[in-house]
C-alpha positions in Angstrom: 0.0 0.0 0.0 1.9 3.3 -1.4 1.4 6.3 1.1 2.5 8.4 -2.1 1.1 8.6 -6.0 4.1 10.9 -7.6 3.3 12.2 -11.1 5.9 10.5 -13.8 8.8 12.9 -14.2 7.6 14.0 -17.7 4.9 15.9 -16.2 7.4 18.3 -13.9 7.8 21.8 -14.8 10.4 22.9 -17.3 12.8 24.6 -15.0 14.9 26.0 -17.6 12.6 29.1 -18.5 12.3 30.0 -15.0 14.5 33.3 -14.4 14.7 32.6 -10.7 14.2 30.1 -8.4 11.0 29.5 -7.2 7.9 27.4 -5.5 6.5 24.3 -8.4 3.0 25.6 -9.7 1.2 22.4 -9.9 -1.2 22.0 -12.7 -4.8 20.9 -11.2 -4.1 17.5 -13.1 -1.1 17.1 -11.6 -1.9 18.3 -8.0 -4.5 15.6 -8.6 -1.8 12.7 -9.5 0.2 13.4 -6.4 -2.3 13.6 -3.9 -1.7 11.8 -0.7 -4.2 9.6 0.0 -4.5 6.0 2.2 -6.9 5.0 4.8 -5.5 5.8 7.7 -2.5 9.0 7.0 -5.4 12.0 7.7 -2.8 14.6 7.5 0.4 14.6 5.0 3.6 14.3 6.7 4.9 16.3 3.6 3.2 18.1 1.3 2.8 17.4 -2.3 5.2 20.9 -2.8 7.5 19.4 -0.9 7.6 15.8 -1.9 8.3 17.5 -5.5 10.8 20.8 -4.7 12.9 18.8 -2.4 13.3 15.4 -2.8 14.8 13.8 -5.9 12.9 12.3 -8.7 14.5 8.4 -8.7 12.8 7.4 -12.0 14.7 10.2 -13.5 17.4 10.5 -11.6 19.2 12.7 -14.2 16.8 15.5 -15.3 15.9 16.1 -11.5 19.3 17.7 -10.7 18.8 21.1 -12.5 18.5 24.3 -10.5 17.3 27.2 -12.4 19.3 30.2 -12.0 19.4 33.6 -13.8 23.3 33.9 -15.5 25.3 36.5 -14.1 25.0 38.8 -16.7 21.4 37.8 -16.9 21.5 37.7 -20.0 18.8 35.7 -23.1 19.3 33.8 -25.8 16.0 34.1 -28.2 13.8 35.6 -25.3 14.8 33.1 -22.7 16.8 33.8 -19.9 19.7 32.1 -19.8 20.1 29.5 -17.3 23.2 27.9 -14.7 22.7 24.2 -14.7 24.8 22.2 -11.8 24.1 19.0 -10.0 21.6 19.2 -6.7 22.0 16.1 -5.8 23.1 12.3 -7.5 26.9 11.2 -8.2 28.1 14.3 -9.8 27.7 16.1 -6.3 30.8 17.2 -5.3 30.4 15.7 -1.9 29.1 12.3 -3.2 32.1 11.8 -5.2 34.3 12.8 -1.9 32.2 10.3 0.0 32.1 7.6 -2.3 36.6 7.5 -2.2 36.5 7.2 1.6 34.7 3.4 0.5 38.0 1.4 1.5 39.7 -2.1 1.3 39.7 -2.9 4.7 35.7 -2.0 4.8 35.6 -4.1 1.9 37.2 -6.9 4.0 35.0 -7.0 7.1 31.7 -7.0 5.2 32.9 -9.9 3.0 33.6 -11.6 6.2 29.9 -10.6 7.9 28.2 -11.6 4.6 29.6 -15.1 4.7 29.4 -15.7 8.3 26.1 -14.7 8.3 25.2 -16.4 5.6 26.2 -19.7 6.9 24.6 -18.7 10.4 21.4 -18.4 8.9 21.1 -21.6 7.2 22.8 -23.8 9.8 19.8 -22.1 12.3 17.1 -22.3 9.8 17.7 -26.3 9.4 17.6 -26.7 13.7 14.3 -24.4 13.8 12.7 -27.1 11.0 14.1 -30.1 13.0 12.2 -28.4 16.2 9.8 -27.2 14.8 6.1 -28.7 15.8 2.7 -28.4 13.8 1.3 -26.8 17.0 3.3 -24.2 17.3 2.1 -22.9 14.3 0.1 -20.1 15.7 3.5 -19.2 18.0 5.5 -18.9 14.9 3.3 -16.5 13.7 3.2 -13.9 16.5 7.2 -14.6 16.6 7.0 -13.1 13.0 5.2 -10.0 13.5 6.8 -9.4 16.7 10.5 -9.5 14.3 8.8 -8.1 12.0 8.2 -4.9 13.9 11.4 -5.2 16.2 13.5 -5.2 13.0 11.7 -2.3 11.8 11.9 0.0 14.6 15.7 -1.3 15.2 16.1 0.1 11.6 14.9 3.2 12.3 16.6 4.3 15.8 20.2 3.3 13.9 18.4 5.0 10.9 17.9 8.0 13.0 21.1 7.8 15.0 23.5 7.8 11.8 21.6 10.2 10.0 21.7 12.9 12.6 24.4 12.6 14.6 28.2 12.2 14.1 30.5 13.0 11.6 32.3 11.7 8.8 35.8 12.6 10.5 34.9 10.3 13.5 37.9 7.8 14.2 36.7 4.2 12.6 33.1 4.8 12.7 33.1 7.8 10.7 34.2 6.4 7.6 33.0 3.0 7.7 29.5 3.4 9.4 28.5 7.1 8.9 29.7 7.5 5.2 27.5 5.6 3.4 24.5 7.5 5.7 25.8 10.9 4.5 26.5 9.6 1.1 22.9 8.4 0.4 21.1 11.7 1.0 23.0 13.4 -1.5 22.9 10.5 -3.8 20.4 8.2 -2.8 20.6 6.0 -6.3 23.8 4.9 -5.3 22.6 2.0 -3.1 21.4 1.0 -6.6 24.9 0.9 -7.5 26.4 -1.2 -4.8 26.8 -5.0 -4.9 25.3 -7.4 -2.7 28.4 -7.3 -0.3 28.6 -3.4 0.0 24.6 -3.4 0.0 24.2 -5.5 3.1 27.7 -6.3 5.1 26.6 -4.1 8.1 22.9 -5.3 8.1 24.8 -9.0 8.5 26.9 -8.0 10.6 24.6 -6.7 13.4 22.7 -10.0 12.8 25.4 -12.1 13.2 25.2 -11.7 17.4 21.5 -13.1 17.7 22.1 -15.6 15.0 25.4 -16.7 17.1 23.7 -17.3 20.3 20.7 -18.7 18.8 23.1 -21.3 17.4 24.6 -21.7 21.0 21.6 -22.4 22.2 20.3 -25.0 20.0 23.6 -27.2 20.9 23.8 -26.8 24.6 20.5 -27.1 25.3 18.2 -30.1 26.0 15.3 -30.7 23.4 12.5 -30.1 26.3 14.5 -26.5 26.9 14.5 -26.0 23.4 10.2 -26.9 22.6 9.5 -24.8 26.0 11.4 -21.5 24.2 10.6 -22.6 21.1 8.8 -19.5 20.4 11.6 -16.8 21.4 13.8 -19.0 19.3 11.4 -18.3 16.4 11.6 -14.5 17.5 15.1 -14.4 17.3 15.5 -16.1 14.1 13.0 -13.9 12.3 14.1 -10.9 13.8 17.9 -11.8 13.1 16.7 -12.1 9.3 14.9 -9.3 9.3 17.2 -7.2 10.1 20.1 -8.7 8.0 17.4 -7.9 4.9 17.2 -4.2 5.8 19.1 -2.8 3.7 18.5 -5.1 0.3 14.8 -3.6 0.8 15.8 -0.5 1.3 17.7 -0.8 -2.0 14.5 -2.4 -3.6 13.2 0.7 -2.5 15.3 3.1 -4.8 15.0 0.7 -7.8 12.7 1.6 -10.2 13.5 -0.4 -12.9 14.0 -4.2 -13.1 12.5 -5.2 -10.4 10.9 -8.8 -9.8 7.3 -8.9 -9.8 7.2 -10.5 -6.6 9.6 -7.6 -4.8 6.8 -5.5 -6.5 4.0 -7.4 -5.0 5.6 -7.3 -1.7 6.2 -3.5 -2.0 2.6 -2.8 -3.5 0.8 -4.3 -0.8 3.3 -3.0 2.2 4.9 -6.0 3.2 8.2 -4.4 2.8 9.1 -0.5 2.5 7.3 0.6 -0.6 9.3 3.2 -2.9 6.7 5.9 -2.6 6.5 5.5 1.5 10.5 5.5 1.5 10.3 8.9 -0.9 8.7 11.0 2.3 12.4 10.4 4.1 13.9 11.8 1.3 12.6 15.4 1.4 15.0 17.6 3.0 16.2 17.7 5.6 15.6 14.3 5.9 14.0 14.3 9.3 11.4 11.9 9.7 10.1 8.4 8.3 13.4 6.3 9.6 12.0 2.8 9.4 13.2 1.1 6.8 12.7 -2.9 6.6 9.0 -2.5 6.4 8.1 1.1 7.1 5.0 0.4 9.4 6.3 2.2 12.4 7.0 5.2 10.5 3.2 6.9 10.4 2.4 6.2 14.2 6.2 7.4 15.2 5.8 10.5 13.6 2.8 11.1 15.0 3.4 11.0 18.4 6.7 13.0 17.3 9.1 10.2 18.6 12.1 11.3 16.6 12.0 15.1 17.2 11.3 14.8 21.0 14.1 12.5 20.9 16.5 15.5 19.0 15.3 17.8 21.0 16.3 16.2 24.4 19.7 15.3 23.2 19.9 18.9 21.9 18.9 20.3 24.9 21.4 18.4 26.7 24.7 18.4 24.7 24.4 21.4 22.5 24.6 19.9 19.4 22.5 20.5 16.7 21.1 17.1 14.1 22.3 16.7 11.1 24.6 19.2 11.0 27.4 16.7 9.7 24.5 16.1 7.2 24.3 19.4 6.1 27.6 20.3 5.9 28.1 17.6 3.2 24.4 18.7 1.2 25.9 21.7 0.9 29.3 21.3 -1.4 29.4 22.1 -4.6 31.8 21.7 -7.8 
């Protein structure tokens, strides 16, 4: 279930003949396409102005990055003023190419080492929760899902949330190989489209690899009778554990707009996973709300009771420093 229905780039106003920068004027046909609409978001969390000026447009990802400025000179060519055309945001942004260099060997190395780990965690756990696993239990296995499900999902978002808006690039070790790619993506958000499955999800399987390790543990220590009586945190764990190591391959899905497979599509559609149009609301600047991103559920009712900004404003409040300044400063170079 889209939260969002965004016009096709084609019907975006031709910036070129503007002589200064201003505000969209939506057609009424268009203002009709975009309109926010589901059964239970009563008020937009952006507006349709906004979801156009200042986010960028991912099924076009090339046309979308032309500001409209008068020339110095102001000068015209035929009637029609001139224009200064320079990237706003994507990979020819001066601080996504900066960002993108920092992406180093030794990164490279320890989300190899997550990915196959992990990957061999999950299926040695996956075979012991079948050979447990009891037709009765059904309805437990269930609950255990939804319960990951939504543990995953808010887990997203608070490291979502934390990396986003605090911290900076120049940090010792976690600067460069945790925060990067965080202040990379808002200036270039196609460039998770970009990365390999390795680059994609190493960090996602590496924070998995804990709960899939001592779920493992406990399968071979403990006695069958322990194991049926918490059979149903076991389940927990293991969903969860996956859930979370899939984070970021749906997040991906969720900047892909082409190629696709019909049933990442159908999953997306229906809001089993973070829909592209739901996703599209984190990307209007400044980036501040809608942090969830394995399913996106949590988002609507978190911003409602303003989790996230409370949050800033406490730790604000407290240290002095203001969010997503690291973020800023990074939106803000140009070529």
């Amino acid at each position: 279930m889209d939260l969002i229905s965004l016009p096709p780039c084609s019907r975006r106003l031709e910036l070129t003949t503007m002589a200064t920068e201003q505000p969209l004027a939506l057609s009424p046909a268009s203002t009709s396409a975009i309109k926010i609409s589901t059964t239970f978001l009563k008020t937009p969390v952006k507006t349709d102005q906004e979801i156009l000026q200042n986010s960028m447009l991912e099924d076009d990802p090339n046309s979308n990055t032309i500001l409209a400025r008068p020339t110095a000179s102001d000068a015209t060519d035929s009637g029609r003023t001139l224009v200064e055309k320079r990237p706003r945001w994507g990979p020819q942004h001066k601080g996504a190419q900066e960002l993108a260099k920092l992406y180093s060997s030794g990164k490279r190395t320890q989300e190899l080492i997550c990915v196959y780990i992990c990957i061999t965690l999950m299926v040695l756990n996956f075979g012991l929760i079948l050979r447990h696993f009891r037709l009765e239990r059904i309805s437990n296995v269930v609950v255990a899902a939804i319960f990951g499900i939504l543990t995953a999902d808010f887990g997203s978002g608070l490291v979502h949330w934390g990396a986003d808006t605090w911290g900076s690039v120049d940090l010792p070790i976690v600067g460069k190989n945790f925060l990067r790619p965080f202040r990379e993506h808002h200036i270039d958000p196609t460039s998770i489209t970009r990365h390999d499955f390795i680059e994609t999800n190493g960090d996602n399987f590496m924070v998995a690899l804990p709960i899939l390790g001592k779920l493992a543990w406990n399968f071979f220590t403990r006695s069958n009778a322990e194991i049926q009586q918490d059979y149903a945190i076991s389940a927990y764990l293991f969903l969860c554990s996956i859930f979370v190591a899939m984070t970021n391959q749906i997040h991906k899905w969720s900047h892909t707009y082409w190629g696709l497979p019909k049933w990442v599509l159908f999953l997306q559609n229906h809001h089993i996973i973070l829909p592209r149009r739901h996703h599209r609301i984190h990307h209007v600047a400044p980036h501040e709300t809608y942090f969830c991103i394995t399913t996106g559920w949590l988002n609507w009712p978190l911003e409602k009771i303003k989790f996230w900004s409370t949050l800033e404003a406490i730790i604000e409040l407290s240290t002095g420093h203001k969010p997503r300044a690291d973020d800023f400063k990074w939106a803000q170079k140009r070529t």
